[in-house]
matplotlib code that plots the C-alpha trace (Angstrom):
import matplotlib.pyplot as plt

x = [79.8, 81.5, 85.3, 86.7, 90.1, 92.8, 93.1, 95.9, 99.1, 97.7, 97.6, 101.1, 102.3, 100.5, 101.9, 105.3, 105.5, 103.7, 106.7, 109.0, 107.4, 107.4, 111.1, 111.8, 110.0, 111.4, 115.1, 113.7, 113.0, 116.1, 118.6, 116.6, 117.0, 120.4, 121.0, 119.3, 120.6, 124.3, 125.6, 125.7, 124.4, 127.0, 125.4, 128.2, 126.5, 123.7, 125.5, 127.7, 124.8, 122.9, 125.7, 126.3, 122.8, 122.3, 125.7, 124.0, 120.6, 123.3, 124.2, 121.6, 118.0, 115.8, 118.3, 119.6, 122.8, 122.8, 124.2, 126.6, 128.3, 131.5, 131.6, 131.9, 135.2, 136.7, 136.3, 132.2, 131.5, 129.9, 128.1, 127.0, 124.9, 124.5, 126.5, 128.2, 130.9, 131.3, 130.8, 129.8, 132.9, 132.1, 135.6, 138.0, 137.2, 138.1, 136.0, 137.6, 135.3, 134.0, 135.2, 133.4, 134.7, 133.2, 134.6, 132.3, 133.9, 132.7, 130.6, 132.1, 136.3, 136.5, 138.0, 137.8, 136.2, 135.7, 137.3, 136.0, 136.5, 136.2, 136.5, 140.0, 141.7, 143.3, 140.1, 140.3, 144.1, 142.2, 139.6, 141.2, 141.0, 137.9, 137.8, 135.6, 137.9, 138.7, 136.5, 133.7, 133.3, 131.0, 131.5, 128.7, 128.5, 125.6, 124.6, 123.2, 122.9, 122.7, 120.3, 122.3, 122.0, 125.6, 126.5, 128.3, 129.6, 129.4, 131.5, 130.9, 133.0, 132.1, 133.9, 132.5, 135.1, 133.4, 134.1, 134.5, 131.1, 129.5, 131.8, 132.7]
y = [109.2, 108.3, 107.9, 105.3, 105.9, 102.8, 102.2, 99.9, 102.1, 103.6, 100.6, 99.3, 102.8, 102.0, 98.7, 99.8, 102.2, 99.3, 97.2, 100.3, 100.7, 97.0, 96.8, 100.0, 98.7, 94.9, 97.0, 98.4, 95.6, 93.3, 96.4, 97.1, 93.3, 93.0, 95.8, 94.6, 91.1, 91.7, 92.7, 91.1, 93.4, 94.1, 92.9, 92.7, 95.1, 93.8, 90.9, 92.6, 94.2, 90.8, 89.0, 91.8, 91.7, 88.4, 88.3, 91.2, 89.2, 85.8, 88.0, 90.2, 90.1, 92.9, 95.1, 92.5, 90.8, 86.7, 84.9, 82.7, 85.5, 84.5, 81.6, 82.7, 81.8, 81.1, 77.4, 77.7, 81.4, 80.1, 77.5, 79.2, 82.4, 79.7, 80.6, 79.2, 80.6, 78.4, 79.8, 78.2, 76.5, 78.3, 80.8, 78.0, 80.3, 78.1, 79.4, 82.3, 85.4, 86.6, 87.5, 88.5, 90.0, 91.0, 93.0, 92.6, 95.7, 97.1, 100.5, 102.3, 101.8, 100.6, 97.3, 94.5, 91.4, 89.3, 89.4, 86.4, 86.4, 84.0, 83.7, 85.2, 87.4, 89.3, 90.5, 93.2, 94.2, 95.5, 97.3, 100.9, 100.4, 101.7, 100.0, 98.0, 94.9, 94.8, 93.5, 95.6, 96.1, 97.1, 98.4, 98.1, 99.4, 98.5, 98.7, 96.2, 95.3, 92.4, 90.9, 92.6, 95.8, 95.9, 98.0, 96.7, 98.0, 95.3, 96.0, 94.3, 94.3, 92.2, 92.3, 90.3, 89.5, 87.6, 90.5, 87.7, 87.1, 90.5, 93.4, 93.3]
z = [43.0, 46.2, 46.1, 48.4, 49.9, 50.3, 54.1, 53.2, 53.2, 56.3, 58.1, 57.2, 58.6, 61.9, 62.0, 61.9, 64.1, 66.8, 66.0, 66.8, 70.3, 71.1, 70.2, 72.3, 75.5, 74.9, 74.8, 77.8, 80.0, 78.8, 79.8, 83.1, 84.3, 83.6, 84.9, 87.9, 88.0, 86.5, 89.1, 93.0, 96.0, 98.8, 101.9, 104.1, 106.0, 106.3, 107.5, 110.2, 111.3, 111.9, 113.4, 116.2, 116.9, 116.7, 119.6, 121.5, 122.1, 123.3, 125.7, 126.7, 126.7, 128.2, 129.2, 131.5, 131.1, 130.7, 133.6, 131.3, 130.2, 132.6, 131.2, 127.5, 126.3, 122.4, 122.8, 123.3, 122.3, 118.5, 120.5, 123.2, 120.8, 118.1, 115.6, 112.7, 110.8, 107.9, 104.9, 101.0, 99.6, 95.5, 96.2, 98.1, 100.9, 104.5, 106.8, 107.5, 105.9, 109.7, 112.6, 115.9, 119.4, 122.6, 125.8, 128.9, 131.3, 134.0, 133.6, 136.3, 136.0, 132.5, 133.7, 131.3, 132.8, 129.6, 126.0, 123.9, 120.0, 117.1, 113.5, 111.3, 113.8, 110.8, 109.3, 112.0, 110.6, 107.6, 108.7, 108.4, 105.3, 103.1, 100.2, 98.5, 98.5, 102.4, 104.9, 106.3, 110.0, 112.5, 116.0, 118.8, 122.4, 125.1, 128.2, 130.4, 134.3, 136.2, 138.7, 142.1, 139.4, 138.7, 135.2, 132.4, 129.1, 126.1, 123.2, 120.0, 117.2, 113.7, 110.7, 107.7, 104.1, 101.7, 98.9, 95.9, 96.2, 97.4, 95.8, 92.2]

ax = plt.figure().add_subplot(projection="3d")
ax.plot(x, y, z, "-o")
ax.set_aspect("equal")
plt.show()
């Protein structure tokens, strides 16, 4: 005579224990996207770093230094390297979350032959400041030369706000 074991209470044990691990990896995934999602990224860097590249390929390209660069002034500087400084409207924010500024000088004595800048002027007030809740900025220096092979200095300076959106 054969005796037959019940394979039911073994199988209700089994179950449970599968409902444990899909509740512990559901709990898993929900906590790792909010985590991911809860929060925004800070790329003001990011966003310094494009703007004073994007301003160091207005004004030079290969090294060599654009021939309108004389001609640069605050009236046509965002026109003239094609940018725009106007920023999403979800903060009351009026346009004034970046500021740029070049100095053109000349690489042998220092002299300053062009200072152009745009955007809030008082962005730059704040920069000594490191904190999470003051405007990040970026300084850039290069080199270029001109078709007679003249030697300039570019200096770039960008400093980006927008902490509402970015820092929390």
């Amino acid at each position: 005579m054969s005796i037959q074991k019940n394979k039911k209470g073994a199988e209700k044990i089994l179950s449970v224990y599968w409902f444990a691990i899909l509740l512990i990896v559901a709990g898993a995934i929900v906590y790792l996207v909010s985590s991911f999602y809860g929060k925004p990224y800070d790329v003001r860097e990011m966003e310094a770093r494009l703007l004073t590249d994007k301003i160091a390929n207005c004004l030079s390209a290969g090294g060599n230094i654009k021939e309108n660069w004389q001609g640069l002034n605050a009236d046509n500087f965002l026109e003239e390297c094609r940018l725009v400084f106007t920023v999403e409207d979800s903060y009351g924010w009026d346009d004034d979350q970046y500021y740029a500024e070049i100095k053109i000088s000349d690489f042998d004595s220092g002299q300053s032959l062009n200072e152009v800048n745009a955007g809030n002027p008082n962005l730059k007030l704040d920069c000594a400041v490191d904190d999470k809740n003051f405007p990040l900025c970026l300084e850039r220096s290069m080199y270029s030369i001109d078709k007679a092979g003249k030697q300039y200095k570019i200096s770039i300076f960008a400093a980006v706000r927008k902490t509402e959106k970015n820092v929390q």
